[in-house]
C-alpha positions, 0 to 999 in steps of 0.5 A: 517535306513536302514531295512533288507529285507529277501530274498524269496527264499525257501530252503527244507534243513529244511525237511530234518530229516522228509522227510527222515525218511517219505520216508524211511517208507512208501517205506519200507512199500510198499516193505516189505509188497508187498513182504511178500504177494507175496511170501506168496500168491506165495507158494500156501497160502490162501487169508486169510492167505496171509492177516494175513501175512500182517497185522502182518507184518504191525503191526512189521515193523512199530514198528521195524522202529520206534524203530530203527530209535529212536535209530539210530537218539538218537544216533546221537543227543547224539554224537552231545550234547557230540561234544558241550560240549566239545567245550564249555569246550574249549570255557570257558577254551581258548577263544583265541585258539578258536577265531583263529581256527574260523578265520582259518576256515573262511579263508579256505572258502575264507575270507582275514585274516584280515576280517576272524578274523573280523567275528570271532570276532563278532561272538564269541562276539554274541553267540560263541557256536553256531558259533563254533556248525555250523562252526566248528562241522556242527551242526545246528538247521535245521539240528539237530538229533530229535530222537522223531521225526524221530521215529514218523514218520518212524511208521506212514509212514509204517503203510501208505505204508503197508495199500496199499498192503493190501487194494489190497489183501483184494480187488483183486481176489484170481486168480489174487492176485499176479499180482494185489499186484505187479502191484499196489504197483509199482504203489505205489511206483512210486508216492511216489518216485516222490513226494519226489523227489518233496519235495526234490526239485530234479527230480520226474522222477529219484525219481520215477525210483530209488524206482520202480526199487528196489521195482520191483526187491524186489518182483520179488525175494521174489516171486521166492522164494515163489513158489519154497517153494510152489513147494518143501513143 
């Protein structure tokens, strides 16, 4: 008897509703909050202020991410129930129909008709929703929607990217605010942006590159603006 072996390879595709959501909080963290306190401290406020403004802007983009995302991801779980109830209905009301729209798949990616309606066959016999969910529809459960998830993590990760602009500014000397926050928090977002990329599987140098170019540009802009409030008020 002949045991299957499972190969060794490893795959990243399973990190991917996690990774995303994490990535996309803690550089939203870093950048929002960064820009909040440069623009901030640019218009003339007090270190004391400039840190309130952070924590509170902590304290809301991690709660307005979290809901976001929740809602976002529920969303798309629910259009994926809705998806798999409807081709379970087909399923039950014309096995047939479904059984050839299989094959015809199959026989898109590749497959020789005679073995396309071979495969189809003995997947519809061993679980005909799920073929249908992955082949027809996309739906997987690595790839899956998990709102709870997503939601959890998005927060989490905000408030973590968030705590590092902020433990500069309660840091740094008020003379050198701006810089320190700015110059840092690039910093920050360098090695996040390379060890997602990492995670990924992709380059950590693009990675890197990709979000201190946006970051940089984000604070430069909100610093602008600042200082010519701080210069008109």
């Amino acid at each position: 008897m002949i045991t299957p072996r499972r190969h060794a390879e490893r795959h990243r595709s399973d990190r991917i509703g996690w990774l995303r959501a994490a990535v996309l909080g803690a550089n939203d963290g870093i950048v929002s909050t960064a820009s909040l306190v440069v623009g901030v401290a640019a218009a003339g406020a007090g270190e004391g202020n400039v840190l309130m403004t952070g924590v509170a802007g902590l304290v809301a983009g991690a709660m307005s991410m979290a809901a976001g995302e929740y809602v976002s991801v529920h969303s798309q779980a629910d259009t994926e129930k809705a998806d798999v109830s409807r081709e379970r209905a087909e399923l039950a009301a014309d096995p047939a129909s479904e059984e050839r729209e299989l094959t015809a798949i199959y026989v898109a990616r590749g497959l020789e008709p005679g073995l396309a309606r071979q495969v189809a066959g003995q997947l519809m016999a061993h679980d005909a929703l799920g073929a249908h969910a992955r082949d027809e529809l996309g739906i997987s459960e690595t790839m899956s929607a998990r709102p709870v998830q997503a939601a959890l993590a998005s927060a989490a990760s905000f408030a973590a990217g968030a705590a590092l602009p902020l433990a500069v500014v309660a840091l740094a000397p008020p003379a050198a605010l701006v810089v320190s926050v700015s110059g840092t928090s690039l910093v920050f977002l360098a090695g996040l942006g390379a060890v997602a990329a990492r995670a990924g599987g992709a380059s950590a140098l693009v990675g890197a590159w990709r979000v201190t170019f946006w970051g940089a540009l984000a604070m430069a802009i909100t610093a602008g603006v600042g200082a010519w409030f701080g210069t008109v008020v």
